[in-house]
Each structure stands twice: as structure tokens, then as C-alpha cells.
N, C-alpha and C positions, 0 to 999 in steps of 0.2 A: 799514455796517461801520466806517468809517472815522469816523465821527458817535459810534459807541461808543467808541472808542478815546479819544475825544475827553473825553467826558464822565464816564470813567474818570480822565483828566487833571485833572477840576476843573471843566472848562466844564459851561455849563446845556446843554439841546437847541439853545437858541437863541443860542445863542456858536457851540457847533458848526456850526450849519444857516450862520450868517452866513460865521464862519472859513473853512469846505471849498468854500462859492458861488465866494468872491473868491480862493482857490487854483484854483479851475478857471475862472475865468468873468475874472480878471483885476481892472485898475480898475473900479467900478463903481459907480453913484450908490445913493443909500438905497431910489429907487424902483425899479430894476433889482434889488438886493437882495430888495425886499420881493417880487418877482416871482417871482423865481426858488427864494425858501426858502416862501414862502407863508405870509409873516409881516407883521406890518402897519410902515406905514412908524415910530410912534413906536417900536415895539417896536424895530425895527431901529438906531435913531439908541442908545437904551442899551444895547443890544449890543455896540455897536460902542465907547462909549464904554466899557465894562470892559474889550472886548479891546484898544483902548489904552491905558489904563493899565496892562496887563499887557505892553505892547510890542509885542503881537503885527500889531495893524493901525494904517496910518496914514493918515490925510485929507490931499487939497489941493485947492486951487480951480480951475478951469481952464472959460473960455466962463461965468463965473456959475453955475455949479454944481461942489456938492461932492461929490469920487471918493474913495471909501477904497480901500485896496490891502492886501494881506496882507504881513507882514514876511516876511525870509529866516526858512523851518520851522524851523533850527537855534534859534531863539529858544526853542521847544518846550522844548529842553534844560535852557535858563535855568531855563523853569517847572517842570520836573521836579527840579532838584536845590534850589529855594528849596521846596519838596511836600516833598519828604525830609527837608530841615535842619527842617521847621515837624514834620513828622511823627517825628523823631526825640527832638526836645525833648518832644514830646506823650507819645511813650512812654516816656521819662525822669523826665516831671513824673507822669505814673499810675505806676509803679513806684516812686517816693519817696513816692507818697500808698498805695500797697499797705499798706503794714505798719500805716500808721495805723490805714485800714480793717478790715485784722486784727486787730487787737489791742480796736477798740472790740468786733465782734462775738465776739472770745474772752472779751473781760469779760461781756457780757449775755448768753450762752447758758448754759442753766439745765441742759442735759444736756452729759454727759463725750462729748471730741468725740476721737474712735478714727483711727487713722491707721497703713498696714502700709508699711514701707518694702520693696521689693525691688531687688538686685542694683545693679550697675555704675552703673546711671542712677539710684536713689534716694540712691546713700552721698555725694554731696555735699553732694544736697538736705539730709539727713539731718546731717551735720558742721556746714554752716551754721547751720540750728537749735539743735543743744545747744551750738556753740563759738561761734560769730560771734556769733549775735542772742541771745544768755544774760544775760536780766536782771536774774537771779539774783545774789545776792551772794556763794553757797556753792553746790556742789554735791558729790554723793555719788555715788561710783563703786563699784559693790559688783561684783568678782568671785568666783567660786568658789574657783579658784586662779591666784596669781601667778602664776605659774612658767610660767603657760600663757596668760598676757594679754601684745596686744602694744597700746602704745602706740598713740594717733592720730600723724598726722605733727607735726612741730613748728610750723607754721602756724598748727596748730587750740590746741596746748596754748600758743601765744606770745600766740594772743586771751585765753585766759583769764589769763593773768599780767599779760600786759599793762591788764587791764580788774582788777583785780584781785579776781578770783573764784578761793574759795578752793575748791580739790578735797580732798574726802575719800575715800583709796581703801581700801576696807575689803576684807577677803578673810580666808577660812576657814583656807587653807593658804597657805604659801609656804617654802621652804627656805631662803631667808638674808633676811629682814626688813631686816635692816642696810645694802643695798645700797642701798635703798628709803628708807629712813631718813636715809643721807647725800646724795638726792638731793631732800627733801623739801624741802628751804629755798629752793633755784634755784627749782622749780618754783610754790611756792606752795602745797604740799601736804601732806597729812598722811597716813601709811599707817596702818592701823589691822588688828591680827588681832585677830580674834573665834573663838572656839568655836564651831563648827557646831552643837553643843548649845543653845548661847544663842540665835544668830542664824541659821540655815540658809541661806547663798546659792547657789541651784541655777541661777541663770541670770544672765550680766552684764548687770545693771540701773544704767541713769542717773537720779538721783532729783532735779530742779531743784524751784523753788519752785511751779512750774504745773502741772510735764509728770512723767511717767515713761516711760520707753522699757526695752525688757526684752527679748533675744533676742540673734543673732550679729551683732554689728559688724561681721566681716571684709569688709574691700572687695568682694572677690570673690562672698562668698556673703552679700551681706546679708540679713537677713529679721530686723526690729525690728518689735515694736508699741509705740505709744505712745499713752498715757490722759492727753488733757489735760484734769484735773477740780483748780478749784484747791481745795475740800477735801479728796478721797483725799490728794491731793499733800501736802497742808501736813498732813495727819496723819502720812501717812508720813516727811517732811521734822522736820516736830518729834519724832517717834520715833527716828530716825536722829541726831538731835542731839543728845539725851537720851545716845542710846547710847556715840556716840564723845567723850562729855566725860567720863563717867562713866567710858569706858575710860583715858582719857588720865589721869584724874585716879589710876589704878591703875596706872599705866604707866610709869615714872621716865625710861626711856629718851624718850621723847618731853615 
């Protein structure tokens, strides 16, 4: 039992078997060791030479022969938290190599790769995506109506200004444009109303250079799908671009 414990720690069988002899059995030379764990004597001498260098055992001479001893087990602790700080950076340094490995396999895949967000525990995952990691240089916000859209928190809109990616938010209806219009500069953004005639938006859709995401944002009740294909995307991205220059350029107000 205690052998496992052990070798959960990092030691081999034969770290262990040497380590737990000279916890119970005391000082003890390499051929009592070798006796007792039923290992051979040279196996025992490099044993022993890893678990000291790790601190744990030490040698001295005494009558012409050499006795190793086990250190105070509190040393154990040493090795557990140097395990943690190696195992910490480990999963630091894979998580900074994450996105790379992302991004190579979202370049080379040759089919649209689909993805359903839900509730409470996907809406961050989800924010991070379209606001944080946006390496888009424009993106298009289309809702149905203003009136009825509420903002992300300002964390997620201060990435995209801060990075400076521009939002276009387009929408079918809204009752005072102007509101929208004088806050358009702060943020980086442009409001755009369309005719439902021309452009129908039936669902609040995020239209980036890669991805499209389409469904209810709300925190609470999220439920988004999103199509990462980058030509639908850059067809729909350069239709969207089309659209709201075309508008602006009929627009005097903007």
C-alpha cells in the first residue's frame, strides 16, 4: 500500500521497495537492503543514489562498511510541492500551447466545425471566444430589435475596443437610433437600421471573420450555435460589408 503511495509520488518500485526497508528496518547496508527488498545489490547502490539526491536517504561509514538511513518523511513534503510547482508550469506551458494547436487544426479542417453552447457554464466559455480571442478586425452584431438587446458586460466590449475591433450593430427596429448613435464613437461602433424587407434578422447573430454564432445570448438561458467554416463566414462577412457601406453611404446621419 504504502509502495503505492510512493510511486504515485514519482518514485520507481525500486525507490519505493529501498525507501519503506530503511523506514522500517532502520540503518542498513546495500546487502541487507538487497535482502530485504529482493533486489540486487548494484540495483540497490542506484536506488539509493536517486533517493539522495532527492534528500530523502543518507550514507555513512561505520566498521568499514557503508549504512544508508532514511531522512526525517517530512522531506516527502519538499518533494510534493517541487511535483506541484514542475506540474503547475506543465499545465501552463500546455495551455499557452492550446490555442496554437487550435488554430493549426481549425486552419486544416476541410468540414464546418459546429459547436452548441448551453447555460451558466458555456456563457463564459462563449464571451471568451467572440470578445477576448477575436482575431477579427470587424465584427457584425445583428439583432432583430434594439429595444430588446442587452449589452455584454463591459469587460468583453473594453476587449474589443481596446484591440481595436470594429462592431457593427445592425437591427431591423429600434425606437430612438440616436441614443445608439451618440454612443457609437466611445465604443468603437457603428449602429446600422436596415428594413426587414431588405435584410430579415430573425435571430441575434455574431458574424466574425471565421465563426458565426446565432441563438440567445442571455446568461442565464444561453443556447447559441456556432458554424466555424471560413468560407460561409467570409461570404456572409463580405455580404454584411457590402451591406452596411452601402447603408452608411445613404445614411448622412452616420
Amino acid at each position: 500500500m504504502l509502495t503505492n503511495h510512493l510511486i504515485k509520488l514519482g518514485f520507481s518500485q525500486g525507490e519505493a521497495k529501498v525507501y519503506i526497508a530503511l523506514l522500517n528496518g532502520g540503518d542498513l547496508t546495500a546487502t541487507e537492503l538487497a535482502s530485504k527488498t529482493n533486489l540486487g545489490r548494484t540495483n540497490i547502490y542506484n536506488y539509493a543514489k536517486s533517493l539522495q539526491e532527492r534528500g530523502l536517504i543518507a550514507d555513512y561509514e561505520r566498521n568499514n562498511k557503508v549504512f544508508f538511513k532514511a531522512s526525517d518523511p517530512r522531506e516527502l513534503y519538499t518533494l510534493l510541492d517541487v511535483q506541484k510547482k514542475e506540474l503547475n508550469n506543465l499545465s501552463l506551458e500546455h495551455l499557452n500551447l492550446l490555442p496554437r494547436f487550435n488554430k493549426i487544426y481549425r486552419q486544416q479542417s476541410k468540414s464546418p466545425i459546429m459547436h452548441l453552447y448551453l447555460g451558466k457554464k458555456d456563457w463564459k466559455k462563449l464571451m471568451k471566444e467572440v470578445y477576448l480571442d477575436q482575431e477579427s478586425r470587424e465584427i457584425f452584431v445583428l439583432v432583430p430589435d434594439l429595444d430588446d438587446y442587452s449589452p455584454v458586460p463591459p469587460v468583453y466590449q473594453n476587449a474589443l475596443f481596446n484591440n481595436k475591433v470594429l462592431t457593427n450593430l445592425i437591427t431591423n427596429k429600434v425606437s430612438n437610433i440616436e441614443n445608439f448613435y451618440k454612443k457609437d464613437p466611445k465604443k468603437n461602433r457603428k449602429t446600422i437600421q436596415i428594413d426587414k424587407n431588405i435584410f430579415p434578422i430573425t435571430v441575434h447573430t455574431i458574424v466574425a471573420k471565421n465563426s458565426i454564432y446565432y441563438g440567445d445570448f442571455s446568461q442565464n438561458d444561453l443556447q447559441v450555435n456556432s458554424v466555424e467554416d471560413k468560407y460561409i463566414s467570409r461570404i456572409f462577412y463580405s455580404f454584411l460589408s457590402f451591406l452596411t457601406k452601402s447603408q452608411y453611404q445613404s445614411n448622412p446621419a452616420n
